[in-house]
C-alpha positions as CSV (number, residue, x, y, z in Angstrom):
1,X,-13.9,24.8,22.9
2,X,-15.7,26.3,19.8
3,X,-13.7,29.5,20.7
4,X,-10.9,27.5,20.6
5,X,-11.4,25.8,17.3
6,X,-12.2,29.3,15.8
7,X,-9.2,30.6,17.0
8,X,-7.3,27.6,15.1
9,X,-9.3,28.3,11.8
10,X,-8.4,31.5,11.9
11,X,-4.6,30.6,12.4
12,X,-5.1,28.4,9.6
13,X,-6.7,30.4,7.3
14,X,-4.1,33.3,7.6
15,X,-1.2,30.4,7.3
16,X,-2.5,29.8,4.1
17,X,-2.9,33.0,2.7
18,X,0.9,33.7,4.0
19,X,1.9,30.2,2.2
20,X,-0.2,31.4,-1.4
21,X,1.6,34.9,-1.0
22,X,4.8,33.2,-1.1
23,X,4.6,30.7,-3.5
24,X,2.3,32.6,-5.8
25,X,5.9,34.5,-6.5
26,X,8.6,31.9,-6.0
27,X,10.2,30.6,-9.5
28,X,11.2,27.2,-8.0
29,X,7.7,26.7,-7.0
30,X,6.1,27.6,-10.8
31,X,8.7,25.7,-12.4
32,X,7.9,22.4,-10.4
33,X,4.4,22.3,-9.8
34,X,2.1,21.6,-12.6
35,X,-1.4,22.8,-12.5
36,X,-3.9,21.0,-15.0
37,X,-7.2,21.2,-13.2
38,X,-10.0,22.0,-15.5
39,X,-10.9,25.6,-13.6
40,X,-7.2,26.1,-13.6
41,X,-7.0,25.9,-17.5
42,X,-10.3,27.5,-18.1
43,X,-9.5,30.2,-16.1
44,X,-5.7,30.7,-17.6
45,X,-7.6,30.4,-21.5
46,X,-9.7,33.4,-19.9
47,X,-6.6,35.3,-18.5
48,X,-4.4,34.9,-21.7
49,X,-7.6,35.8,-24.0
50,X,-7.7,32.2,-25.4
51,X,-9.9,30.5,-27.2
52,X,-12.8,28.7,-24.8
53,X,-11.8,25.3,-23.7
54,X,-14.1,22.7,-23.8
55,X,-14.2,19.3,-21.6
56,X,-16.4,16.4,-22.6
57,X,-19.0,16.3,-19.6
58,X,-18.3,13.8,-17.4
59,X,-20.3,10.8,-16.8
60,X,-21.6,9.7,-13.4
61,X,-19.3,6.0,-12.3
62,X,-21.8,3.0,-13.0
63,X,-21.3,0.5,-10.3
64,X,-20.3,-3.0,-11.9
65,X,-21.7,-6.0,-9.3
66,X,-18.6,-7.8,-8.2
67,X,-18.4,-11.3,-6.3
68,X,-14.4,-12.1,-4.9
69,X,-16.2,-15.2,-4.1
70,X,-17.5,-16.2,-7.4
71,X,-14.0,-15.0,-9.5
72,X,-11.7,-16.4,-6.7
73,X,-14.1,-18.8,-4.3
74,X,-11.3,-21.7,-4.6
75,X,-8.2,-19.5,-4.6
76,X,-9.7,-17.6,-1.8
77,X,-10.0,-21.0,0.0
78,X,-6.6,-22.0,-0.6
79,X,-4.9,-19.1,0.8
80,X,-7.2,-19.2,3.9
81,X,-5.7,-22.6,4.4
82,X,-2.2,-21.7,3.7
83,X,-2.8,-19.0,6.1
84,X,-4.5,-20.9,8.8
85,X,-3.1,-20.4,12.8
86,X,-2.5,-23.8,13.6
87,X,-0.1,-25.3,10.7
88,X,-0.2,-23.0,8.0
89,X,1.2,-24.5,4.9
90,X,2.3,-21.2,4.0
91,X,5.1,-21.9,7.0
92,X,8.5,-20.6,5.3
93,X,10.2,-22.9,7.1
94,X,13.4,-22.2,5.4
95,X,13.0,-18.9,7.3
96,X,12.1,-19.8,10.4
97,X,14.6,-23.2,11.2
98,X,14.1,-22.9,15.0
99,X,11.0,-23.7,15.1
100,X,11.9,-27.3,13.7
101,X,14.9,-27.9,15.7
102,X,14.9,-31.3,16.8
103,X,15.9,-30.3,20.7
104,X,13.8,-26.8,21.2
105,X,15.4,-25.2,24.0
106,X,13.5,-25.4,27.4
107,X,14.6,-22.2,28.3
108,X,16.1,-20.3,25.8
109,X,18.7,-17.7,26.6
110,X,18.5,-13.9,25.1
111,X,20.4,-14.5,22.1
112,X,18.1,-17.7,21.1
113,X,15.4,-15.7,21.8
114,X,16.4,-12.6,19.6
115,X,17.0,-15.5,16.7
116,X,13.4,-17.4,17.4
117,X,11.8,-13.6,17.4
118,X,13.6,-12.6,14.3
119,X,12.6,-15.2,12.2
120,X,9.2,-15.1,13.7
121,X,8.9,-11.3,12.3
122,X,10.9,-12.0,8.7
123,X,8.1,-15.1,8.3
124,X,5.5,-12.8,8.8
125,X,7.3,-10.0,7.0
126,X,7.0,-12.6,3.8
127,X,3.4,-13.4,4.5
128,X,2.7,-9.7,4.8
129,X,4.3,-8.6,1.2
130,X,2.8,-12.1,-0.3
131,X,-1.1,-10.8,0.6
132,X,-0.2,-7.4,-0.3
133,X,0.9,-8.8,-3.9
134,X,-2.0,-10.9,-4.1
135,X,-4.7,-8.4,-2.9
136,X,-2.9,-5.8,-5.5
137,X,-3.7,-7.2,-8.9
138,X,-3.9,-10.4,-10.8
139,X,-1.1,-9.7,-12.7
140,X,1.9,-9.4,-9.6
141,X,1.0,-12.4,-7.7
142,X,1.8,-15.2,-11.1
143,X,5.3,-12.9,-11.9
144,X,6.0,-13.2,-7.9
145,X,5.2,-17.3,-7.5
146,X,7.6,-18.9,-9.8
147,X,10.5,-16.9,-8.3
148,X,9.1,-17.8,-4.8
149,X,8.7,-21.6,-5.9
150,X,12.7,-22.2,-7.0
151,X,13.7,-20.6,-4.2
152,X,11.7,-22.7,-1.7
153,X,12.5,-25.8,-4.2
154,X,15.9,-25.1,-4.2
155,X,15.9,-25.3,0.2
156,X,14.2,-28.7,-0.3
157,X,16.4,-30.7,-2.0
């Protein structure tokens, strides 16, 4: 195994070297890739007999102590609920008639099933991009809702 993995270094190594060679001389390349790493630009100053580039030093990140609980305890509660298994309130039921139909089938046939499965997965395609905008910031979530709220509003009456 360790020769193996040698072997594969190796491979890569020279596959690198080959892809550098390449693009160290292809115009498409230097025309779309932008290098602005601090070595990069200290070492082009030095190549082009610049004058000596100076970056403020860089400070180690400070750790700020953070409770989800404490800023969102209530909110956090809320959506658990919503969420729950059994009876969410967060049902999208606009979405997902079938599972309110006053006769459910006993034994539904392939097409009812594709239906009932469909709706199952746009439901919890919904729920899905709902989390994801309110684990992203606490700015998307409020610009999402009101939207969210007329359209369900708008399916209850």
């Amino acid at each position: 195994m360790g020769e193996k993995q040698t072997k594969e270094n190796e491979e890569s190594d020279t596959d690198q070297a080959e892809a550098q060679k390449v693009l160290l001389n292809d115009s498409l390349f230097k025309a779309l890739v932008v290098q602005r790493s601090r070595a990069y630009v200290k070492k082009s100053q030095e190549q082009n007999g610049g004058s000596q580039v100076i970056f403020p030093t860089r400070e180690q990140p400070q750790v700020v102590q953070y409770s989800m609980k404490i800023v969102y305890g209530r909110l956090l509660e809320m959506v658990e609920k919503a969420f729950a298994k059994d009876k969410p309130l967060f049902s999208l039921a606009m979405y997902y008639p079938l599972a309110y139909a006053k006769k459910p089938a006993d034994n539904p046939d392939v097409k009812e099933s594709f239906d009932i499965n469909r709706q199952k997965q746009l439901v919890r395609l919904i729920r899905i991009l709902f989390l994801k905008r309110f684990e992203s910031s606490g700015i998307c979530l409020p610009i999402f809702l009101p939207g969210a709220v007329i359209k369900n509003a708008g399916f209850c009456y």
